[in-house]
Every structure is written in structure tokens, then in C-alpha cells.
MDTraj code that builds the backbone (N, CA, C; nanometers):
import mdtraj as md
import numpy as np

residues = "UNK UNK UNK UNK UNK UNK UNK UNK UNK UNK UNK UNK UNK UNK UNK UNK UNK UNK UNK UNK UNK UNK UNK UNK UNK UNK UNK UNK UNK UNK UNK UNK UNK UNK UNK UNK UNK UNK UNK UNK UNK UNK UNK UNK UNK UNK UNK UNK UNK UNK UNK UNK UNK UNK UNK UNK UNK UNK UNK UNK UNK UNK UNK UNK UNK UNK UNK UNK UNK UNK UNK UNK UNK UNK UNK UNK UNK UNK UNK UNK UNK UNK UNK UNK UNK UNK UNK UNK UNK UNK UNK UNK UNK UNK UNK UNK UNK UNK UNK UNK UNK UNK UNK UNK UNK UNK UNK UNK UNK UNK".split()
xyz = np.array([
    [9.2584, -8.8778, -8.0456],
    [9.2921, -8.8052, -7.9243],
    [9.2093, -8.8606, -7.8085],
    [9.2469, -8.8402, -7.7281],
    [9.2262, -8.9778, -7.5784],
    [9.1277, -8.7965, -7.5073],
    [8.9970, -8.8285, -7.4296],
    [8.9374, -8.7921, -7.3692],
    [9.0012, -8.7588, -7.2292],
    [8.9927, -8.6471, -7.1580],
    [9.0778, -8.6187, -7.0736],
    [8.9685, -8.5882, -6.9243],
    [8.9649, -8.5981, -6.8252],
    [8.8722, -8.5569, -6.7340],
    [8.8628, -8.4391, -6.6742],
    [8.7441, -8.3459, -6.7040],
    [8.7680, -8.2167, -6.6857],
    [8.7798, -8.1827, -6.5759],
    [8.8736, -8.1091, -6.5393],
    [8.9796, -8.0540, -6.4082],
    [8.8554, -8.0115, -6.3046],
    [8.8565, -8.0925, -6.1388],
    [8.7900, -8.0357, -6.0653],
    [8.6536, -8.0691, -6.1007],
    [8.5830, -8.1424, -6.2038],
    [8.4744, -8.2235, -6.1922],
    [8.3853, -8.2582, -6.0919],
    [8.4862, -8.3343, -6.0344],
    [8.4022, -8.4263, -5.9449],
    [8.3551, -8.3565, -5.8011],
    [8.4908, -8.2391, -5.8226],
    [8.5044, -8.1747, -5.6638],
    [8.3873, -8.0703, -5.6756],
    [8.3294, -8.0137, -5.7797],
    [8.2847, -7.9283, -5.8077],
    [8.0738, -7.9848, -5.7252],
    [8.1008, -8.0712, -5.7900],
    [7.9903, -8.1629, -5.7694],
    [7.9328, -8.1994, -5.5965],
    [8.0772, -8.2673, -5.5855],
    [8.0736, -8.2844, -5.4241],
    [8.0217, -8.1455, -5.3716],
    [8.1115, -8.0656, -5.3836],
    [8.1083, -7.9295, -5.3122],
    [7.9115, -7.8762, -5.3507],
    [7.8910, -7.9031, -5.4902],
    [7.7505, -7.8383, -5.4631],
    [7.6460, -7.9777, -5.4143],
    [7.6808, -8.0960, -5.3803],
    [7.5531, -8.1710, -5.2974],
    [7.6391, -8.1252, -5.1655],
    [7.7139, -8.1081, -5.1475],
    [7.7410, -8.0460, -4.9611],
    [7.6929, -7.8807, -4.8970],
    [7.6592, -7.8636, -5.0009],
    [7.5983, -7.7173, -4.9985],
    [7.4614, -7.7372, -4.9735],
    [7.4024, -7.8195, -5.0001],
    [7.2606, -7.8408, -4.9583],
    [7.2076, -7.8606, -4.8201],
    [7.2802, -7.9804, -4.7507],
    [7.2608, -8.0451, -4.6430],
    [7.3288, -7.9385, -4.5204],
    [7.4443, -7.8936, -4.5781],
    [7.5235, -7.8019, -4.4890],
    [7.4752, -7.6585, -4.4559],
    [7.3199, -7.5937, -4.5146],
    [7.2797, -7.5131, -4.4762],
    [7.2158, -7.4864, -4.3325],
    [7.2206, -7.5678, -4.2598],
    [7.1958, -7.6000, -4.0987],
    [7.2880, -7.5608, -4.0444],
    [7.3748, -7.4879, -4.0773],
    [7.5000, -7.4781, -4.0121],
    [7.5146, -7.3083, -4.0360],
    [7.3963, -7.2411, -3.9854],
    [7.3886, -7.0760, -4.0199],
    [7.3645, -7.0525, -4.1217],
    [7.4116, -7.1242, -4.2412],
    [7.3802, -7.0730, -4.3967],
    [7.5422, -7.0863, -4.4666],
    [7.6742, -7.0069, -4.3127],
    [7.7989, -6.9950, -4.4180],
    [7.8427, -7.1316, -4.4729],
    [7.8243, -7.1978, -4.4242],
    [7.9554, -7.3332, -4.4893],
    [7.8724, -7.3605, -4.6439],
    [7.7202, -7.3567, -4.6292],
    [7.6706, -7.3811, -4.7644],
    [7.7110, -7.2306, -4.8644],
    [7.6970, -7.1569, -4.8777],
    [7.6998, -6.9908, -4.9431],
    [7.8764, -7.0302, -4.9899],
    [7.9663, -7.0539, -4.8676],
    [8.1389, -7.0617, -4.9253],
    [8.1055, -7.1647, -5.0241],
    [8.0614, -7.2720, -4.9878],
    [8.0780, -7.3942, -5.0891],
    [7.9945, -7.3774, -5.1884],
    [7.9103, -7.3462, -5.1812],
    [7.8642, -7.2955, -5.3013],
    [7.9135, -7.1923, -5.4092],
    [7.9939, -7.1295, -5.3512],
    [8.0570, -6.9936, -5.4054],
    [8.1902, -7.0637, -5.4755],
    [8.2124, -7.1207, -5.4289],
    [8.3650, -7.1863, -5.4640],
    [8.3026, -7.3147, -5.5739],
    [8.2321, -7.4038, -5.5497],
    [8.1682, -7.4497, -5.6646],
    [8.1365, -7.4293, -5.7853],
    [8.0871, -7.2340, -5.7900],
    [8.0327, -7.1511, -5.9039],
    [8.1557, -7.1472, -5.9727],
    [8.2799, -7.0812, -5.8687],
    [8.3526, -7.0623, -5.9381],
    [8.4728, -7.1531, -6.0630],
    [8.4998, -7.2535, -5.9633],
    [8.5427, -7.3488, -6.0131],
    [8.4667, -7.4099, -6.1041],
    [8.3028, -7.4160, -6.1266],
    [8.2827, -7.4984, -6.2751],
    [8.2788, -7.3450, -6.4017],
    [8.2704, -7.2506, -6.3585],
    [8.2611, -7.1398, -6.4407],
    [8.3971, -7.2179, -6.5239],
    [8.5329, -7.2255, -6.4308],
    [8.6381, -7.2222, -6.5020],
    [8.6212, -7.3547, -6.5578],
    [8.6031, -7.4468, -6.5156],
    [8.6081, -7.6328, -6.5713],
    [8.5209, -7.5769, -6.7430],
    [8.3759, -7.4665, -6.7268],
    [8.3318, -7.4502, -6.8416],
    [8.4020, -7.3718, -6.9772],
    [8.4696, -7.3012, -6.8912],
    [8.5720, -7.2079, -7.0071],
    [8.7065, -7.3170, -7.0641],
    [8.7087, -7.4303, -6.9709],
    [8.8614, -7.5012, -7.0287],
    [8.7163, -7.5988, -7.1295],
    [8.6205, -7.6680, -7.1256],
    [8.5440, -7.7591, -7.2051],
    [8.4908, -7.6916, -7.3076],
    [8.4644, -7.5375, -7.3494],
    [8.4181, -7.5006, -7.4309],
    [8.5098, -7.4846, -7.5270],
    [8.6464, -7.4770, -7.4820],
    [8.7468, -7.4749, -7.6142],
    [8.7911, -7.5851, -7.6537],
    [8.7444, -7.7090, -7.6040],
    [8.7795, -7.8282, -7.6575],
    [8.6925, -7.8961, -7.6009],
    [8.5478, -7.9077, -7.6582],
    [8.4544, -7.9718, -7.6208],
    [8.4614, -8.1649, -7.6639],
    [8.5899, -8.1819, -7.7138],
    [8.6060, -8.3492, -7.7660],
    [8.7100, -8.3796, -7.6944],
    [8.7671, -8.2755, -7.6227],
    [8.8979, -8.3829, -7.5388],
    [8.8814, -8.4119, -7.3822],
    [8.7249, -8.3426, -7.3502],
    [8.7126, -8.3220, -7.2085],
    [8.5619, -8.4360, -7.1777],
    [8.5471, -8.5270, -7.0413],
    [8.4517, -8.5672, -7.0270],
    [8.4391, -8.5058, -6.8701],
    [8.3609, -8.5227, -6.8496],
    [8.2772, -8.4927, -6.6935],
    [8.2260, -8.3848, -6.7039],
    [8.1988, -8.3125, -6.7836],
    [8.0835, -8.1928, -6.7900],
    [7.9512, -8.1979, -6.7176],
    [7.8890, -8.3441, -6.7686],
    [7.7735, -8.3121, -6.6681],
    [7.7602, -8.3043, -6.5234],
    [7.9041, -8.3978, -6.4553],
    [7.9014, -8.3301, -6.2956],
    [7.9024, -8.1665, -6.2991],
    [7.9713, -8.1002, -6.3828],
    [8.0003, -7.9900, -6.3684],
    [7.8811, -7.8874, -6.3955],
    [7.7851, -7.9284, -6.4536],
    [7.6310, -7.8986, -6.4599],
    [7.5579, -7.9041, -6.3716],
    [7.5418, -8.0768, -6.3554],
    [7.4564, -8.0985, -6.1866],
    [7.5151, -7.9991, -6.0646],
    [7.6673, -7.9595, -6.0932],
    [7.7177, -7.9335, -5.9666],
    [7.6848, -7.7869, -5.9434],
    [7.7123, -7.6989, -6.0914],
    [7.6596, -7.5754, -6.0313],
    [7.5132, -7.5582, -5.9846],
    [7.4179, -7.6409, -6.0601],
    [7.2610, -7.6028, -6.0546],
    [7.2836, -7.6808, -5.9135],
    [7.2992, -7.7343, -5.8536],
    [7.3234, -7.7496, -5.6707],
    [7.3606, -7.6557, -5.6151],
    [7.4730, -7.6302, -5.6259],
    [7.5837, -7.4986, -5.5631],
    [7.4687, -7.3615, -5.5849],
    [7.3765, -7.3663, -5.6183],
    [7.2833, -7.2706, -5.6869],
    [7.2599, -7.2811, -5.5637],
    [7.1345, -7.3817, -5.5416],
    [7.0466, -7.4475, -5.4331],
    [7.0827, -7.4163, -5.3052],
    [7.1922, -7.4462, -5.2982],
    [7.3014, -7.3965, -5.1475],
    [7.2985, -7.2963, -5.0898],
    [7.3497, -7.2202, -5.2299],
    [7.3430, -7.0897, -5.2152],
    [7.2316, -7.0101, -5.1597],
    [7.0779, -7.0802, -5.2395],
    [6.9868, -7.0122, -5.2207],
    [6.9292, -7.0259, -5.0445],
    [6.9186, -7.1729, -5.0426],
    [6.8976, -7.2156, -4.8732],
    [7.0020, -7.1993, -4.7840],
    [7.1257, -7.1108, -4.8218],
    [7.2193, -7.0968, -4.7222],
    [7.1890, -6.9520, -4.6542],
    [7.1472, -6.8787, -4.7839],
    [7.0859, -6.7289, -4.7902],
    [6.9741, -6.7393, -4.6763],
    [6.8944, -6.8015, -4.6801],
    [6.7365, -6.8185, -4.6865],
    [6.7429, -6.8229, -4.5143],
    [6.8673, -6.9139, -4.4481],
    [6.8742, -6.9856, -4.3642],
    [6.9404, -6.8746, -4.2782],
    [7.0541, -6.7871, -4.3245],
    [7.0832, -6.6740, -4.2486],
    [6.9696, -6.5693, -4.2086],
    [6.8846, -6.5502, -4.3218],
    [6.7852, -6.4279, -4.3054],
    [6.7332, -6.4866, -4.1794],
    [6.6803, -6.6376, -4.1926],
    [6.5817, -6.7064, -4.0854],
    [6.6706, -6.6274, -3.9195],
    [6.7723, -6.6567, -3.9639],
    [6.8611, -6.7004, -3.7962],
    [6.8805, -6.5541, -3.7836],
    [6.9233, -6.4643, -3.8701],
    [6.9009, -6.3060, -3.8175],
    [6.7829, -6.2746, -3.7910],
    [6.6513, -6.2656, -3.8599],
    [6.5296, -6.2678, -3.7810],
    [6.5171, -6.3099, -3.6117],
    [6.5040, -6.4370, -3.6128],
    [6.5158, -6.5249, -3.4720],
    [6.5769, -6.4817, -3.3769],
    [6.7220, -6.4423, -3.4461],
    [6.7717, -6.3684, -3.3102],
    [6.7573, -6.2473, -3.2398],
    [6.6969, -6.1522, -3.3555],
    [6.6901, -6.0231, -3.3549],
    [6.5139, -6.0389, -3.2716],
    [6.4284, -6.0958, -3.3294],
    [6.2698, -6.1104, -3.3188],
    [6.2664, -6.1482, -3.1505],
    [6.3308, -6.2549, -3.0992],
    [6.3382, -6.3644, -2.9755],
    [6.4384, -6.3132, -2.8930],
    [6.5716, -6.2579, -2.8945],
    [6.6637, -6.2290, -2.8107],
    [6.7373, -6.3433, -2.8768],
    [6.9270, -6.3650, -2.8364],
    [7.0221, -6.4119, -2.8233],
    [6.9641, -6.5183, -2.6856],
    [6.9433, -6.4639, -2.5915],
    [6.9318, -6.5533, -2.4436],
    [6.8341, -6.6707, -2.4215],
    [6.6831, -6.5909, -2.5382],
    [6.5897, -6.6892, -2.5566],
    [6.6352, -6.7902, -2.6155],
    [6.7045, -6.8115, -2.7324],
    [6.7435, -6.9016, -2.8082],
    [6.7867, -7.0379, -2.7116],
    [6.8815, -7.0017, -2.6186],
    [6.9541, -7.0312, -2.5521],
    [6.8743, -7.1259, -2.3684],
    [6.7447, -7.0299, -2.3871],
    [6.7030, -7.0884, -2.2332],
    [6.5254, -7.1624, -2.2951],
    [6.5508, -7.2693, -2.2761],
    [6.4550, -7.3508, -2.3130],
    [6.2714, -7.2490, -2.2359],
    [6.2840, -7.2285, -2.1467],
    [6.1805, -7.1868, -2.0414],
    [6.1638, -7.0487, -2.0834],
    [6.2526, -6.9321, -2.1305],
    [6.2377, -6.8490, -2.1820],
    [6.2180, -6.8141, -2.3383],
    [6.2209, -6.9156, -2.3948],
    [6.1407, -6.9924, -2.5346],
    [6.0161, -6.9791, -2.5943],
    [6.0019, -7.0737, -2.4484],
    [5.8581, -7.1307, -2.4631],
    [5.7660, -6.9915, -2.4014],
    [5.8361, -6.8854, -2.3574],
    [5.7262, -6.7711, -2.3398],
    [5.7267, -6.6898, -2.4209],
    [5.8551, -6.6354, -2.4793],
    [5.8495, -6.5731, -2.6557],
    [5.7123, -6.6549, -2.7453],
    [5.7305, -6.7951, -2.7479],
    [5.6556, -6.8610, -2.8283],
    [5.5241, -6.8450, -2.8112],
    [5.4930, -6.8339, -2.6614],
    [5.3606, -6.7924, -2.6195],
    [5.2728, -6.6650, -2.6507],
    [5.4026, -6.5813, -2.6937],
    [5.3775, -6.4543, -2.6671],
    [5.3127, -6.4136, -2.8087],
    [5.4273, -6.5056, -2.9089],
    [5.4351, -6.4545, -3.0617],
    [5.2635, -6.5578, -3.0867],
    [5.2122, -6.6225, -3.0281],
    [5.0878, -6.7086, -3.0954],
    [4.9839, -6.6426, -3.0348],
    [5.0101, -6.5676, -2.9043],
    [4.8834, -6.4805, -2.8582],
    [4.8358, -6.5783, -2.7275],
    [4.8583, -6.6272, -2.7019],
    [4.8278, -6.7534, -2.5941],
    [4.8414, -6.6496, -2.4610],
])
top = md.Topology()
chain = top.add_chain()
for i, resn in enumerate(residues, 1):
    res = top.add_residue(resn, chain, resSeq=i)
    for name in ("N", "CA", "C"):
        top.add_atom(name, md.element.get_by_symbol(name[0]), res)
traj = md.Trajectory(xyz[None], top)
């Protein structure tokens, strides 16, 4: 019986190293892709466990969730940051370089 490539492999993979880098972007694009990663190797794992000899690419599907993990976690990590910031600094500070730099002043004690 001929080895078959397990469904969504590769995409699974992609999707959790793009979850890493893409947490700069508020947190959502990493957290979806990550979420959709989980899900999709959950299933790639339920089709390889019932025929663990006809399927290869499992280990993307390994590397990919323990990434999609990672994503997840710094996508999380990265929203709390940016709700803090905005909530801590104002919306406007963010926004006005000169009114920044006096929050910043303010928060170091200067």
C-alpha cells in the first residue's frame, strides 16, 4: 500500500510559523491562525491515527501545532499588551508623538 500525504499537512504548518511573526499585528491574525491550525491538525491527527502506515507528513503536523501554540500564546500576550497601552496612555497618545513622550515622562517619574 502506497503512503498517502496527510491532508492539510503542510498548510497546517505554514499557518502555525505565520502565527508567530504575525503577532504584531494586534495579536488577531496570529490567535485565527493559530486557531485554525489547532484545528485542522487535531483532524489531520484523527485521520493518521487510524491508519498510521498509509499517511506521511505527521511531523509537519506536530511542528505545526506546537507553533500554532506559540501564536496563540504571543498573539494573547500581544492583545493584553495593546489593551493595557491603550487603556494606561490614551487612544490619542498612541497616536501624537509629543504627547507620548509626556505619558512616558510621566510613567518614569522624570
Amino acid at each position: 500500500m502506497e503512503q498517502q500525504k496527510l491532508p492539510n499537512s503542510t498548510l497546517i504548518l505554514v499557518f502555525g510559523i505565520l502565527s508567530i511573526p504575525l503577532c504584531c499585528l494586534y495579536g488577531i491574525v496570529s490567535v485565527t491562525l493559530g486557531i485554525i491550525a489547532i484545528v485542522l491538525a487535531n483532524k489531520a491527527a484523527k485521520i493518521y491515527k487510524q491508519n498510521p502506515d498509509g499517511y506521511t507528513g505527521y511531523q509537519n503536523v506536530k511542528v505545526g501545532k506546537i507553533l500554532a501554540i506559540i501564536g496563540i500564546i504571543l498573539g494573547v500576550l500581544y492583545m493584553i499588551f495593546a489593551v493595557w497601552a491603550i487603556s494606561y496612555f490614551g487612544f490619542e497618545a498612541l497616536q501624537d508623538e509629543d504627547l507620548m513622550r509626556e505619558k512616558m515622562q510621566e510613567l518614569m517619574g522624570a
